[in-house]
Residue frames relative to the residue before (quaternion, step in Angstrom):
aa qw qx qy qz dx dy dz
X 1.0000 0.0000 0.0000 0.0000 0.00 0.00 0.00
X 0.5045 0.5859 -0.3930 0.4977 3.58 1.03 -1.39
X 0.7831 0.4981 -0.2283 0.2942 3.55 -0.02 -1.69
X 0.5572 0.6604 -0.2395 0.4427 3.03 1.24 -1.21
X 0.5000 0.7595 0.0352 0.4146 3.20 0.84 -1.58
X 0.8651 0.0226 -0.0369 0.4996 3.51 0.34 -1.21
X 0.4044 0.3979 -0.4555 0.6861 3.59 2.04 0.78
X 0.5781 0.5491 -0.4701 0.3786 3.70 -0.40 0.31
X 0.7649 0.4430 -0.0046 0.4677 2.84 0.57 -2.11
X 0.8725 0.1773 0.0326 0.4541 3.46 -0.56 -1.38
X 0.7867 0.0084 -0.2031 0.5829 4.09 0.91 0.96
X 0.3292 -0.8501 0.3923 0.1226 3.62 1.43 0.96
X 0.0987 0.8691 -0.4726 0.1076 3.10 1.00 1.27
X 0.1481 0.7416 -0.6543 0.0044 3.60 -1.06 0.04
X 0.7920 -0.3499 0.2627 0.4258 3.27 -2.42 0.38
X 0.5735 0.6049 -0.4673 0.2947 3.81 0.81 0.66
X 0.6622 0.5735 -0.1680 0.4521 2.90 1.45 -0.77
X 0.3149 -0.6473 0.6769 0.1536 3.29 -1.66 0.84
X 0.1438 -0.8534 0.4997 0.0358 3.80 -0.72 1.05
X 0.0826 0.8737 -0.4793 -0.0101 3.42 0.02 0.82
X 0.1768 -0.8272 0.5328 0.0272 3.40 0.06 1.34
X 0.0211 -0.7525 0.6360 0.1697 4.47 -0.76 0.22
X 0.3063 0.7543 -0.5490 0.1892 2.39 -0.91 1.31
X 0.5309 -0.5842 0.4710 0.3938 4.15 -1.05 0.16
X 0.3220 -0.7254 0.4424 0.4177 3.85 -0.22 0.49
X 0.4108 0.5834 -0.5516 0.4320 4.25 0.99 0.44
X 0.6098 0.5325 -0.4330 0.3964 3.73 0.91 -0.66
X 0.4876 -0.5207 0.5298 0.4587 3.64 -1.50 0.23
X 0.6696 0.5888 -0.3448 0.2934 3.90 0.76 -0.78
X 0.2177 0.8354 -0.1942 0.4657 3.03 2.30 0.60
X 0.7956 0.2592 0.2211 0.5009 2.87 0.41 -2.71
X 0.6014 0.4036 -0.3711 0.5811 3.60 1.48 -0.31
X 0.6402 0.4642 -0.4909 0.3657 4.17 0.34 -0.19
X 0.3823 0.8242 -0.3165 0.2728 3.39 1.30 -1.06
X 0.8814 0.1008 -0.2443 0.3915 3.51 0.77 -1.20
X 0.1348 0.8601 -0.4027 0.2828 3.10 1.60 0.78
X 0.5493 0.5906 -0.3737 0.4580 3.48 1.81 -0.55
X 0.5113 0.6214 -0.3943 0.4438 3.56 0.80 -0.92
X 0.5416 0.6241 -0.3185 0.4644 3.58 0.50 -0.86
X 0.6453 -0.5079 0.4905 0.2916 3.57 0.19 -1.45
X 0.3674 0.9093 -0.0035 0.1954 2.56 1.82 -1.81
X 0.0032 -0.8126 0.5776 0.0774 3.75 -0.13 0.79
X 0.0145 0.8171 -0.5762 -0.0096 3.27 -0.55 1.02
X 0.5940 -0.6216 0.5067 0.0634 3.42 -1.67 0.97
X 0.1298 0.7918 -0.5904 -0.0870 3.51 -0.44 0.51
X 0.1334 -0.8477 0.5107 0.0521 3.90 -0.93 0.53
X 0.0680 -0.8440 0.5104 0.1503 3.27 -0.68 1.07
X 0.6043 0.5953 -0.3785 0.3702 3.55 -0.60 0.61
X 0.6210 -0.4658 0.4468 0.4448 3.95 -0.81 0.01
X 0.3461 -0.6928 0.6151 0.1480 3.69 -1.39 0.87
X 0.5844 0.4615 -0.3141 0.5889 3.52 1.68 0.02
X 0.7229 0.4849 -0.2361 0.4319 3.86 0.92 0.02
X 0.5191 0.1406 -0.7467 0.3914 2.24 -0.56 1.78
X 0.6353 -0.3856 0.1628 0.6491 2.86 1.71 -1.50
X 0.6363 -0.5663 0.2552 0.4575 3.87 -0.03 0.53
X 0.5532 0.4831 -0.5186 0.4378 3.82 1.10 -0.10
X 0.6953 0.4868 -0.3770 0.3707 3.79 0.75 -0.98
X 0.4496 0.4749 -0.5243 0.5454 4.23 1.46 -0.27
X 0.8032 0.3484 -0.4240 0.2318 3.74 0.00 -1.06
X 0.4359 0.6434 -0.4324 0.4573 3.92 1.60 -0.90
X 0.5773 0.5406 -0.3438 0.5062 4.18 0.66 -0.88
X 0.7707 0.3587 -0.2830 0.4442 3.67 0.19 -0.98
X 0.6242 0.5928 -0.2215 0.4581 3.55 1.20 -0.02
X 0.7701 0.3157 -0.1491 0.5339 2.81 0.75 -1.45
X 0.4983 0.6162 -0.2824 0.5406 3.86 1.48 0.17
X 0.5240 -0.6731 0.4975 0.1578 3.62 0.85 -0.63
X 0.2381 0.8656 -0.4249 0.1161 3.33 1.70 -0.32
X 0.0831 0.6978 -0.7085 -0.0640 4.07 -0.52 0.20
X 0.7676 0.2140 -0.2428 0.5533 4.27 0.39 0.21
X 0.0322 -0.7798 0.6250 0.0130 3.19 -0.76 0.65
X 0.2341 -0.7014 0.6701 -0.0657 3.46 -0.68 1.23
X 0.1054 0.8320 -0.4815 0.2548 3.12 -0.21 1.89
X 0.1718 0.8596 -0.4318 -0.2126 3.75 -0.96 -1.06
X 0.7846 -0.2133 0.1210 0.5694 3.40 -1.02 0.50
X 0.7611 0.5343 -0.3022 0.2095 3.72 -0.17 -1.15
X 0.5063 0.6482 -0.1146 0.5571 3.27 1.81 -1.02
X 0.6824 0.5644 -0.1331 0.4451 2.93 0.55 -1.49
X 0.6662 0.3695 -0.2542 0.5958 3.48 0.79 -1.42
X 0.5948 0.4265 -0.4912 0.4722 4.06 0.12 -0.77
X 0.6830 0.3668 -0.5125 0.3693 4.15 -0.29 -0.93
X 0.6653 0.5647 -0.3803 0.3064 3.71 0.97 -0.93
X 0.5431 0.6149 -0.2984 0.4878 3.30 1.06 -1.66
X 0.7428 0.4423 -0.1964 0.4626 3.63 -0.19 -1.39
X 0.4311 -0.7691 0.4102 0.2332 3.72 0.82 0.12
X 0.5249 0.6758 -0.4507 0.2541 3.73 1.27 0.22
X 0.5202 -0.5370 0.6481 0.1449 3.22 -1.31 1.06
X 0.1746 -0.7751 0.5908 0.1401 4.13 -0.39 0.65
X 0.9329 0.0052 -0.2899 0.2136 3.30 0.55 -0.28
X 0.0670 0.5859 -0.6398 0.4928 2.78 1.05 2.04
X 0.6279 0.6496 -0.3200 0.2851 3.65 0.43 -0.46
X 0.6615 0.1108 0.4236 0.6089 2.83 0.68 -2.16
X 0.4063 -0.6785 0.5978 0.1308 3.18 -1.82 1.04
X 0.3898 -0.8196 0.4178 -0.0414 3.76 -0.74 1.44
X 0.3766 0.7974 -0.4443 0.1576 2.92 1.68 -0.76
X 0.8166 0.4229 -0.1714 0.3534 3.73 0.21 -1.30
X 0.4590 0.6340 -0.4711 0.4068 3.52 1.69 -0.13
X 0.3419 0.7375 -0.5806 -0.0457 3.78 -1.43 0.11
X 0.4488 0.4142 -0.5414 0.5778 3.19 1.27 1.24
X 0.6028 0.4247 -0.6471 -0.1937 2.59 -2.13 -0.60
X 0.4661 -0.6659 0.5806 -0.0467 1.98 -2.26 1.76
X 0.1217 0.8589 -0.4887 -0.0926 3.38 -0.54 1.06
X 0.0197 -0.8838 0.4659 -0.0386 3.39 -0.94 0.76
X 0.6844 0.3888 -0.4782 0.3896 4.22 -0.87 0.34
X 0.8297 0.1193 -0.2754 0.4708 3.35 0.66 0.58
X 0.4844 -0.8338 0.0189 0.2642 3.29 -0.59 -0.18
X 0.2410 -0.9153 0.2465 0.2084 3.74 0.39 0.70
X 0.6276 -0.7186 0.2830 0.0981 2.43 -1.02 2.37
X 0.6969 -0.4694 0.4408 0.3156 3.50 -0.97 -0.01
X 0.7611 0.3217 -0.2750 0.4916 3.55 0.96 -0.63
X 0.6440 0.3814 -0.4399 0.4962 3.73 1.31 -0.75
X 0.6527 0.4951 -0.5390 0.1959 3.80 0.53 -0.18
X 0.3399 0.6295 -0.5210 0.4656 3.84 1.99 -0.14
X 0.7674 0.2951 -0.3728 0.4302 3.67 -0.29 -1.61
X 0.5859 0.5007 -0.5907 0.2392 3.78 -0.17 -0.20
X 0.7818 0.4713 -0.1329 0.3860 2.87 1.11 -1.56
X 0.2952 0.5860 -0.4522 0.6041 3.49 1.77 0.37
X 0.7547 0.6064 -0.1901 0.1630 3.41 -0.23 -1.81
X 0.6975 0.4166 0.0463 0.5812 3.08 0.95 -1.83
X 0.6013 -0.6394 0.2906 0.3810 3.63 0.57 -0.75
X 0.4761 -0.6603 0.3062 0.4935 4.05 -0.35 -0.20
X 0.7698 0.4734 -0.3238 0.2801 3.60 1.07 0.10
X 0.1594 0.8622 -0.2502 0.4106 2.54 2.53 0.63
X 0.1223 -0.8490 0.4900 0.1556 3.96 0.44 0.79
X 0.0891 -0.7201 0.6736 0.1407 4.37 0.05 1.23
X 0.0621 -0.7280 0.6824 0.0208 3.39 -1.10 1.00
X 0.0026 -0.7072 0.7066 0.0259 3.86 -0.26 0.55
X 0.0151 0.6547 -0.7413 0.1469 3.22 -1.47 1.22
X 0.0838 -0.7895 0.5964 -0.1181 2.94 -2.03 0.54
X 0.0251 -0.8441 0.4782 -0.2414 3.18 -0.59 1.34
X 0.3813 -0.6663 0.5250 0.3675 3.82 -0.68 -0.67
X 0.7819 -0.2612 0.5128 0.2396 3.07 -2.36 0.29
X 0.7586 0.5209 -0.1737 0.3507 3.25 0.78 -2.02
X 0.8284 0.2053 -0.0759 0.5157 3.36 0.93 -0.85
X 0.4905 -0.7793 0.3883 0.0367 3.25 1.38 0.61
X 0.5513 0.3469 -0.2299 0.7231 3.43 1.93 0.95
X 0.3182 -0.6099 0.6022 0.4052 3.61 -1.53 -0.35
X 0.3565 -0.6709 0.5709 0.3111 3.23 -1.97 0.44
X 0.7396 0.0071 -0.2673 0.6176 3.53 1.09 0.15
X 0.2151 -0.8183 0.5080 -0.1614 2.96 -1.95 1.37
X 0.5334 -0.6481 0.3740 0.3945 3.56 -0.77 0.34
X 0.0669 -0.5891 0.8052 0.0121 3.94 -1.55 0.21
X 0.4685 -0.6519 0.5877 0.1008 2.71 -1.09 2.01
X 0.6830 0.4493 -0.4252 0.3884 4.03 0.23 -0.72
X 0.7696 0.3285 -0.4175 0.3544 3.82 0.64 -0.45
X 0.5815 -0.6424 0.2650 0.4231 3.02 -1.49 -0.38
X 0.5958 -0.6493 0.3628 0.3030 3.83 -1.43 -0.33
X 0.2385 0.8077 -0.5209 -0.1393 3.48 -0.28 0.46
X 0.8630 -0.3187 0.2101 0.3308 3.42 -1.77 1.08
X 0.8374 0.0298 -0.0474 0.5437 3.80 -0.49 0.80
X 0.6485 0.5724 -0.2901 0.4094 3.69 0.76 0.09
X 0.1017 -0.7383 0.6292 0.2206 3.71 -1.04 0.23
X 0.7673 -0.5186 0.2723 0.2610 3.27 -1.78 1.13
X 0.9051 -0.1431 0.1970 0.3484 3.19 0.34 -1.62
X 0.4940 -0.6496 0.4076 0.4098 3.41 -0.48 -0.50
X 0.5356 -0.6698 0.3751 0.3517 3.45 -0.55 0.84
X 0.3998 -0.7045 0.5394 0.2301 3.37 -1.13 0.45
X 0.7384 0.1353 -0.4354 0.4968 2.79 -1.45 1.99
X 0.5433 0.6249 -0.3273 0.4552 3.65 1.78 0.23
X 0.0342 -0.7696 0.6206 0.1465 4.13 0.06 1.27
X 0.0108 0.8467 -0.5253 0.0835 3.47 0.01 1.32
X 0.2589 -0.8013 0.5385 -0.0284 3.72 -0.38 1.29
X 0.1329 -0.5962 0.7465 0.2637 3.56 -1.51 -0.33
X 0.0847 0.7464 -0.6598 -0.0212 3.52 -0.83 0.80
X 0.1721 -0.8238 0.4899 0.2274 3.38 -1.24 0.68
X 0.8092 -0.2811 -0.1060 0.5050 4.03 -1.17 0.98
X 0.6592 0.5453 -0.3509 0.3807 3.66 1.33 -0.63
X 0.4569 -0.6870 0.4531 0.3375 3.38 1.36 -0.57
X 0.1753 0.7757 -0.4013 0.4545 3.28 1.53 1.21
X 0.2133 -0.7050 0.6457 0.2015 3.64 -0.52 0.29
X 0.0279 -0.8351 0.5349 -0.1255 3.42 -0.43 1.55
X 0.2689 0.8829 -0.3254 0.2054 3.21 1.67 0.46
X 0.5906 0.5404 -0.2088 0.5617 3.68 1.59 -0.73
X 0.8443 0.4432 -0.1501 0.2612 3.48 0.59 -1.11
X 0.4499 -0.8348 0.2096 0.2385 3.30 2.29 0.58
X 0.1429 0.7161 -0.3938 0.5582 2.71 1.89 1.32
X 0.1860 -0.7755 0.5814 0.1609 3.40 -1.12 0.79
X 0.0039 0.7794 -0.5925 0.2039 3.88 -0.92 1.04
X 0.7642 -0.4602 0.3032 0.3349 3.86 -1.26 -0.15
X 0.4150 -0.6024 0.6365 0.2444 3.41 -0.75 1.14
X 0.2606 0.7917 -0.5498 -0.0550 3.65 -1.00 0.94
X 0.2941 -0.7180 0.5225 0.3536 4.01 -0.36 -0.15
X 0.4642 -0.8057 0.3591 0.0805 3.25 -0.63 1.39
X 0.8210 0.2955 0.0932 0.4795 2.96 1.64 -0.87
X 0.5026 -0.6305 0.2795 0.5212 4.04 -0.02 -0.11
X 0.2719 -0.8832 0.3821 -0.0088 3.48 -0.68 0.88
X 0.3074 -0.7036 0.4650 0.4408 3.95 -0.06 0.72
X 0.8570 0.0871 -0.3860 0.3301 2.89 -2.07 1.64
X 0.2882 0.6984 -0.5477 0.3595 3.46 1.58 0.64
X 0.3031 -0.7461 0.5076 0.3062 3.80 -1.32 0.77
X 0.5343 -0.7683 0.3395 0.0953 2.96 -1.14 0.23
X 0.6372 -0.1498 0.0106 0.7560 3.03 2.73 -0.25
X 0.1921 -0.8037 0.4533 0.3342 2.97 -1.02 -0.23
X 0.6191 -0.7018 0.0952 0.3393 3.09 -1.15 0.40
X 0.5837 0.5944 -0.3063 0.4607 3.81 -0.49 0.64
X 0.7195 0.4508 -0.1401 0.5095 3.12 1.39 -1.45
X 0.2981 -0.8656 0.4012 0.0298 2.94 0.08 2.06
X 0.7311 0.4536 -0.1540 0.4858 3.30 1.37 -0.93
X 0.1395 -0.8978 0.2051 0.3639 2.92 1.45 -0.40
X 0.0403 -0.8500 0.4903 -0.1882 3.52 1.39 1.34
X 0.7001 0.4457 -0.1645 0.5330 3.68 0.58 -1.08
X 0.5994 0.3663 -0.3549 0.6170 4.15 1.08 -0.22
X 0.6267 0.5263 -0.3786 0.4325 3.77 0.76 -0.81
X 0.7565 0.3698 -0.3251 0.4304 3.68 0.40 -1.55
X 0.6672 0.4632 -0.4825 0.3280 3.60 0.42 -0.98
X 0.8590 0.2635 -0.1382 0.4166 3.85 0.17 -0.65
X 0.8413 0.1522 -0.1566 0.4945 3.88 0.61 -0.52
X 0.4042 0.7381 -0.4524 0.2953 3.61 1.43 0.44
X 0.7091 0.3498 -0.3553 0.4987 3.86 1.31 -0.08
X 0.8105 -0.0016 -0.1781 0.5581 3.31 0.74 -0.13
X 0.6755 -0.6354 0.2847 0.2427 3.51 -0.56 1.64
X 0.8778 0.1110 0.1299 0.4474 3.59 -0.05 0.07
X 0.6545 0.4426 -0.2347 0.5663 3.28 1.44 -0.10
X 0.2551 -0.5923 0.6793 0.3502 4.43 -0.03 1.03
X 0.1213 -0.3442 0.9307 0.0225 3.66 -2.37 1.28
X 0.1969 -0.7430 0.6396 0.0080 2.91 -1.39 1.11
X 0.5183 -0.8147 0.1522 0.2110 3.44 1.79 0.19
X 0.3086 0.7610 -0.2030 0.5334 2.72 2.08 1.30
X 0.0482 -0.8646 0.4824 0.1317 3.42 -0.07 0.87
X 0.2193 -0.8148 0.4915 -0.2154 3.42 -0.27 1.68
X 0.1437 0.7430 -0.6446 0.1082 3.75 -1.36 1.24
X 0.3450 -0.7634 0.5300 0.1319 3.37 -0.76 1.23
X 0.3366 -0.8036 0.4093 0.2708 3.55 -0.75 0.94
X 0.7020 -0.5673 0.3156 0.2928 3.74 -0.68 1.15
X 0.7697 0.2936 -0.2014 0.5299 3.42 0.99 -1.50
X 0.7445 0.4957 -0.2516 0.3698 3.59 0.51 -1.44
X 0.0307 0.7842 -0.5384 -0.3069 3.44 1.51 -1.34
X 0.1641 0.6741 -0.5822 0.4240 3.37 0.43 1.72
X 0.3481 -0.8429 0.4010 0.0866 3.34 -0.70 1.17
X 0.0697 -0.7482 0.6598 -0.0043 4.49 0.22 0.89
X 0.2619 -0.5712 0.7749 0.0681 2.96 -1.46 1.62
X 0.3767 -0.7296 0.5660 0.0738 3.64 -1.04 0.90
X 0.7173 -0.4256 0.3108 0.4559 3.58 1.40 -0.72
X 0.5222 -0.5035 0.3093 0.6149 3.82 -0.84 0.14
X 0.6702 -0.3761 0.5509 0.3253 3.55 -1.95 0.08
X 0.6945 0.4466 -0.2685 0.4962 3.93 1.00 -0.83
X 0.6622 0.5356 -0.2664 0.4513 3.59 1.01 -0.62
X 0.6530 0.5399 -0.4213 0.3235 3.77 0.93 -1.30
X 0.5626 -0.6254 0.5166 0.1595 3.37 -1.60 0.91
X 0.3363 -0.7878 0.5131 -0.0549 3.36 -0.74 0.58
X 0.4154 0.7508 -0.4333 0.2755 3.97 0.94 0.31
X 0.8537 -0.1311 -0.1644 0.4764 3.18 -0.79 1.56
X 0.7025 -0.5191 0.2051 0.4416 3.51 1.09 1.27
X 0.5940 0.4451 -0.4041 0.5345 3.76 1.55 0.90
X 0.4276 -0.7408 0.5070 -0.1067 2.68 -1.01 1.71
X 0.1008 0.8141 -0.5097 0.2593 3.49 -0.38 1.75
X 0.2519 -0.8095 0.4699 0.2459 3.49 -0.96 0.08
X 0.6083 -0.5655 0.3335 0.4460 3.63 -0.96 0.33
X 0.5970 0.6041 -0.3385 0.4051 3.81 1.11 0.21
X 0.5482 0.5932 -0.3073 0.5031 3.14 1.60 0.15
X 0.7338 0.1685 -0.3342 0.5669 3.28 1.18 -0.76
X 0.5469 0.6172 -0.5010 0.2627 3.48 0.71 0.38
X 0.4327 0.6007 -0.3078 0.5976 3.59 2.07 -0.38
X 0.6667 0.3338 -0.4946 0.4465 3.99 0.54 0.12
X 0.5186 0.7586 -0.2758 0.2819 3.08 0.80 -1.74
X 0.9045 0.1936 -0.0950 0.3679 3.48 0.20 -1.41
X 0.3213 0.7083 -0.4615 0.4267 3.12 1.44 0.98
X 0.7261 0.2390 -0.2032 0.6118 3.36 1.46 -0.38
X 0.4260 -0.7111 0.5592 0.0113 3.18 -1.22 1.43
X 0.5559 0.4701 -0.3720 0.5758 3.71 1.25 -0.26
X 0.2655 -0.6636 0.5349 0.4505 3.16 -1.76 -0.13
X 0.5914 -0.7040 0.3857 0.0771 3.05 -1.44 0.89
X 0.3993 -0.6578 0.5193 0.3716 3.70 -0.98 0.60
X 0.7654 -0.5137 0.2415 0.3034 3.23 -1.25 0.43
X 0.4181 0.7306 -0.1751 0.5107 3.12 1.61 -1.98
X 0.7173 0.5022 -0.0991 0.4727 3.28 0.00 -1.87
X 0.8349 0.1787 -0.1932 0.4834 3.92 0.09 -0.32
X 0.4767 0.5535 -0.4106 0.5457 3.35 1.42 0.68
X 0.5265 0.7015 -0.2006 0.4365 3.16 1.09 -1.05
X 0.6423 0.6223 -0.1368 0.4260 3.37 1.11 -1.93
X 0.7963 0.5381 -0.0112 0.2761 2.53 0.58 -1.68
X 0.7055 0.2773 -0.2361 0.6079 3.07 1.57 -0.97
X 0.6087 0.3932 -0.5021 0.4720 3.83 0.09 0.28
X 0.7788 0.2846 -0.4225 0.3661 3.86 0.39 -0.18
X 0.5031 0.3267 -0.3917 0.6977 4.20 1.34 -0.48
X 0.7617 -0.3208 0.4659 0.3159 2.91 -1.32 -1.94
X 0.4437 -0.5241 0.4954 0.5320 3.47 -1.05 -0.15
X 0.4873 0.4089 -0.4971 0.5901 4.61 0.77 0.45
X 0.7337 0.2160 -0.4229 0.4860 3.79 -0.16 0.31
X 0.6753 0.4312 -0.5660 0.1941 3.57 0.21 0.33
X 0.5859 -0.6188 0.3876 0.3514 3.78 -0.71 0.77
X 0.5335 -0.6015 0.5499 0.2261 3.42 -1.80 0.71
X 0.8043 0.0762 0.0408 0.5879 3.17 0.96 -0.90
X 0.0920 -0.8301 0.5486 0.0386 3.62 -0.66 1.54
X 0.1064 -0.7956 0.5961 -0.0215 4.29 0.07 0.71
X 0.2934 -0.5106 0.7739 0.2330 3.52 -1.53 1.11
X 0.0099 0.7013 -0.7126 0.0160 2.62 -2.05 0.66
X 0.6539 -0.6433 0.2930 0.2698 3.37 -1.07 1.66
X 0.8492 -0.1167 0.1127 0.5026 3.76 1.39 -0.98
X 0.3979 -0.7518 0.4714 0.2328 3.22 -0.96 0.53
X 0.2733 -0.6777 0.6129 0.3005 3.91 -0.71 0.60
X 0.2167 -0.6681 0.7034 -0.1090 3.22 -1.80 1.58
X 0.4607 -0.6108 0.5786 0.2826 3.46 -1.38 0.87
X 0.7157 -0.4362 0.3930 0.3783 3.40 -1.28 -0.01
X 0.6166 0.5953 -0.0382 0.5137 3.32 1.99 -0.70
X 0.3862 -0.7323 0.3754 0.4168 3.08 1.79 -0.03
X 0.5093 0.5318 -0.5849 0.3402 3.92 0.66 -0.19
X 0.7607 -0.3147 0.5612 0.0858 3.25 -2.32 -0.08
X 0.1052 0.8553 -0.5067 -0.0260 3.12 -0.26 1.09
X 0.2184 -0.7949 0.5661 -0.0039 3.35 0.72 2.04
X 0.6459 0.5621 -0.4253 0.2933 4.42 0.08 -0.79
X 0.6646 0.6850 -0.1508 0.2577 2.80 0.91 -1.61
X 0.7685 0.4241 -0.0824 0.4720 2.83 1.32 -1.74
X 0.4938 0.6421 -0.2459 0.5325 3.36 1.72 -0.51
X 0.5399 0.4256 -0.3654 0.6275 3.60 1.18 -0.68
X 0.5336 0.7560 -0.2911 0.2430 3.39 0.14 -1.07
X 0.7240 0.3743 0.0342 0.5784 2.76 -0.09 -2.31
X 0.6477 0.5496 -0.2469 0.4663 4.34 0.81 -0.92
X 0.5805 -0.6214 0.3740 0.3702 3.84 1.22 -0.07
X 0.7488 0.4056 -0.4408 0.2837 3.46 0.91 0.34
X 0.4519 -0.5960 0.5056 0.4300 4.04 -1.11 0.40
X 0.1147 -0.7031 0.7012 0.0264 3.11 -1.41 0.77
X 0.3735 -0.6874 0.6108 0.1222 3.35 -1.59 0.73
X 0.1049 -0.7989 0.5327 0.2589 3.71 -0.06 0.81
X 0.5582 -0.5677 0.5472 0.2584 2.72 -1.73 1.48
X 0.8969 -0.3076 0.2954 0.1170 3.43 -2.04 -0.49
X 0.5614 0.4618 -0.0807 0.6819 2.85 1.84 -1.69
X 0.5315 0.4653 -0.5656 0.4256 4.09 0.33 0.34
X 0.3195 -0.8049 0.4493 0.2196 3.28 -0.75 0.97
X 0.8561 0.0278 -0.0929 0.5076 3.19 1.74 -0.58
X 0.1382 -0.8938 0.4189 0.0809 3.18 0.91 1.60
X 0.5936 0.5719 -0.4814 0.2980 3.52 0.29 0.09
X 0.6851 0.5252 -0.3291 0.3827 3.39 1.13 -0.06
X 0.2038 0.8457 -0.1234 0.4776 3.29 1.87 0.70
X 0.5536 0.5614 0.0168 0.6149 2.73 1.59 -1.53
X 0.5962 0.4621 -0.3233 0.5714 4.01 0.86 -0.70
X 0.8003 0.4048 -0.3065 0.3189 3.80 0.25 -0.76
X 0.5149 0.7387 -0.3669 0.2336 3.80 0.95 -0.34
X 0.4918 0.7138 -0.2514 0.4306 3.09 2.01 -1.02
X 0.6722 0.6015 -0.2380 0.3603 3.24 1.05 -1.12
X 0.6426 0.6448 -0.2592 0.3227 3.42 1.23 -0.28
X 0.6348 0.4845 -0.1139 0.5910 2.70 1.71 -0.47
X 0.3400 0.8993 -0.2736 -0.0302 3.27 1.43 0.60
X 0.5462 0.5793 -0.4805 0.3676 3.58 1.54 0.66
X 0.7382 0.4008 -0.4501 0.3031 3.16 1.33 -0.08
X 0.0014 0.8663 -0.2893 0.4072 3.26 1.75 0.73
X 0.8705 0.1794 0.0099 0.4583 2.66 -0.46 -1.84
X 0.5062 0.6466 -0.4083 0.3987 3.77 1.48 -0.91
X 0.8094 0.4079 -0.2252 0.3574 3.57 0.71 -1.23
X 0.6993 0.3908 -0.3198 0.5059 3.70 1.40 -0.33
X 0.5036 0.5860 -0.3348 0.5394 3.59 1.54 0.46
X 0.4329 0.6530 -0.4442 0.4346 3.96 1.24 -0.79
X 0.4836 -0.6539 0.5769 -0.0757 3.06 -1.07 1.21
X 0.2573 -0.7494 0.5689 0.2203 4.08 0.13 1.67
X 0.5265 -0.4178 0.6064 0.4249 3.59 -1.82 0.70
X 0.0251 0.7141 -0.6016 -0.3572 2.76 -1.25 -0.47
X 0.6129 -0.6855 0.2028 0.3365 3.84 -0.83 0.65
């Protein structure tokens, strides 16, 4: 029903449409297209890498398919950009008027180039939800409008709030705070299994604010547009000099530039579009980024990491060896002692 529900509603799908969701079938984005059949709904399944051969032959597929939804996300998105392709110089689009992107989050500048890329009648819906409920808690509606880095709405049948640490609803006052559901929700669980007492259903969702599901999203609704910016997980947001921020903020400058940048120069950025409290103490190239099998960011991990603890990568890291680059970082005076050291000179 849930599923049902968010094809109807928020990309008015029906037995016209071709759905073409990417994805690994461990993902929920798996188990949530699924009832998309009920609908009518032709859907696409694909087995193999969208980066293999190379990302023109994934987009020539969505074409030569008929695609009218596209089930995408940031990561994609950034490869067609990176890689300098022009889609519809490529390939004919006519039949496309979704895409839906979703596990991470899409910034303000890649949702412009999509919507450059693809065309203007091209509907970018970024949404966002959980694993847990196997749906989104905010979503798109094809009748309103879109604005750059934002998402439309709240799902229907979803009492989604922003509440900050007091459990305040700070949702009007363009204040950023916790993405929670006030209320019970279709496909919400209900325990889990084993957990006789159900201590382990209690802490994961209603253990910071009593009675209310934190779904562990850090989330701010914009004043004018009332358009909704996920900012990042709730475990991940940064905290310097007692301002709270997520890593999607400085990922929303960042990718305005397509060079790589001097340091100076992305401080700079940084403070004239956030603040002079979001600009970092310490900025470091680095050789790679760890990715889930899902293409998302693995921002915790590295935060544990970089925070002094060992971690075993789990399964769902698609490339745990690159993991291995951040440990250094803990140690960051002697770091900085050794790339400061001063050459003899003869």
């Amino acid at each position: 029903m849930n599923g049902m529900k968010e094809g109807s509603f928020a990309y008015n799908m029906s037995s016209d449409d071709t759905y073409f969701q990417y994805t690994t079938t461990g993902w929920m984005m798996w188990n949530a297209m699924i009832p998309s059949l009920a609908n009518g709904t032709r859907l696409i399944a694909y087995d193999g890498s969208p980066f293999h051969p190379d990302v023109r032959a994934f987009l020539k597929f969505v074409s030569d398919q008929g695609v009218t939804i596209l089930g995408t996300g940031p990561r994609f998105l950034t490869e067609v950009q990176s890689n300098g392709i022009e889609p519809l110089k490529l390939a004919s689009f006519d039949s496309l008027r979704v895409i839906m992107s979703t596990g991470a989050v899409l910034t303000a500048p890649m949702f412009e180039w999509t919507q450059e890329a693809f065309g203007p009648s091209v509907h970018i819906a970024s949404v966002s939800g959980g694993t847990d409920i196997c749906s989104g808690f905010v979503t798109a509606a094809p009748t309103l409008p879109t604005y750059a880095g934002e998402i439309q709405v709240k799902s229907l049948g979803m009492a989604v709030e922003i509440f900050d640490h007091e459990g305040k609803s700070i949702e009007d006052t363009g204040l950023p705070g916790e993405l929670v559901c006030t209320r019970p929700h279709p496909s919400m669980p209900i325990r889990f299994w084993g957990d006789k007492n159900d201590e382990k259903y209690r802490k994961s969702y209603f253990d910071t604010y009593p009675g209310v599901w934190r779904q562990g999203d850090f989330m701010v609704k914009n004043p004018s547009t009332k358009g909704l910016i996920i900012l990042g997980r709730s475990d991940g947001v940064l905290n310097p000099s007692g301002v709270r921020f997520g890593s999607a903020e400085i990922y929303s400058v960042l990718e305005q530039f397509r060079d790589v940048l001097d340091d100076s120069f992305i401080r700079e950025a940084i403070r004239k579009a956030l603040s002079a409290r979001h600009v970092p103490a310490y900025i470091f190239e680095i050789q790679e980024i760890p990715y889930t099998v899902n293409n998302k960011k693995i921002e915790i991990a590295v935060k544990q990491i970089v925070s002094g603890s060992n971690l075993k990568p789990s399964g769902t890291v698609a490339n745990p060896e690159s993991l291995q680059l951040y440990y250094k970082y803990r140690n960051l005076e002697q770091l900085l002692a050794g790339i400061r050291r001063p050459k003899a000179k003869l």
